[in-house]
C-alpha positions as CSV (number, residue, x, y, z in Angstrom):
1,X,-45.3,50.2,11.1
2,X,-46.0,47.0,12.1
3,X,-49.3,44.7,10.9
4,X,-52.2,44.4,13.7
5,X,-52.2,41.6,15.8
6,X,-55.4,39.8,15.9
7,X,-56.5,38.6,19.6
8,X,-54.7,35.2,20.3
9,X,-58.1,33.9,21.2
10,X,-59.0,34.0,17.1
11,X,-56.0,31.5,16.6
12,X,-56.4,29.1,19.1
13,X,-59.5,27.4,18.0
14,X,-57.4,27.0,14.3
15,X,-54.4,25.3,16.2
16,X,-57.2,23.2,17.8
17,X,-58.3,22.0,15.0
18,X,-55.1,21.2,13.4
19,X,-54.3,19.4,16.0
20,X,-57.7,17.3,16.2
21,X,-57.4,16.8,12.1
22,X,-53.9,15.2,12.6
23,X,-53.9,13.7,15.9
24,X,-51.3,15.3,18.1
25,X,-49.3,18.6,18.3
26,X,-46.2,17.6,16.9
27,X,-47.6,16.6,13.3
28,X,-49.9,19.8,13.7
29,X,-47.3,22.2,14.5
30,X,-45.6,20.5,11.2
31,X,-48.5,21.1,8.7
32,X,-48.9,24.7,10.3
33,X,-45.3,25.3,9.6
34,X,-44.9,23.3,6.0
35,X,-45.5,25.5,3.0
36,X,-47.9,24.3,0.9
37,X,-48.9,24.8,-2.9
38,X,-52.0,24.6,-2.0
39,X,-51.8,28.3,-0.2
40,X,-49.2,29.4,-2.7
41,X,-45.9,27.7,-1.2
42,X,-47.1,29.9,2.0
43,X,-47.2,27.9,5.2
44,X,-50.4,27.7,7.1
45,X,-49.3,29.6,9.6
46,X,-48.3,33.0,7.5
47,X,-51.8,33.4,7.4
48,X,-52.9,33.6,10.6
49,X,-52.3,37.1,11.1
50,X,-56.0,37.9,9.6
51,X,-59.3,37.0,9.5
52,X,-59.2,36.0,5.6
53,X,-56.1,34.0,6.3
54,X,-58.1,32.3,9.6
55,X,-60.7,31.3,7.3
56,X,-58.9,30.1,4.7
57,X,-56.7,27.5,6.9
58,X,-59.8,26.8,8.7
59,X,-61.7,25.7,5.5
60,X,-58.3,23.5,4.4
61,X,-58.4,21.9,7.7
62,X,-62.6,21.0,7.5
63,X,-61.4,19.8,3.5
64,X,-58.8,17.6,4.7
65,X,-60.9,16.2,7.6
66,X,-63.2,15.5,5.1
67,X,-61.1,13.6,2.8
68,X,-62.1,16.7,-0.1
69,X,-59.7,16.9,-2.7
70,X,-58.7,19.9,-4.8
């Protein structure tokens, strides 16, 4: 049995915002992909398949465009 899929239109504005925190698509697409200790050596993108995980990369992205550490 597969997991649910969450409407594409829940990811899209995530990717968006990726893409406006680093400035282009290509370095986006890289953070989305990179694991990061930060999300347990999980990469962003492994938690876009819920609503928690949406949030959670969501609120990174607002921390790093607002220069918060930790």
């Amino acid at each position: 049995m597969t997991a649910p899929q969450l409407p594409i239109a829940r990811i899209v504005p995530v990717v968006a915002h990726a893409v406006a925190v680093f400035g282009d698509e290509h370095k986006a697409s890289h953070w989305l992909s990179t694991p990061l200790p930060l999300l347990e050596n999980r990469a962003p993108s492994d938690l876009l398949n819920s609503d928690e995980g949406i949030q959670r990369v969501d609120e990174l992205l607002t921390r790093i465009e607002h220069n918060i550490f930790s």
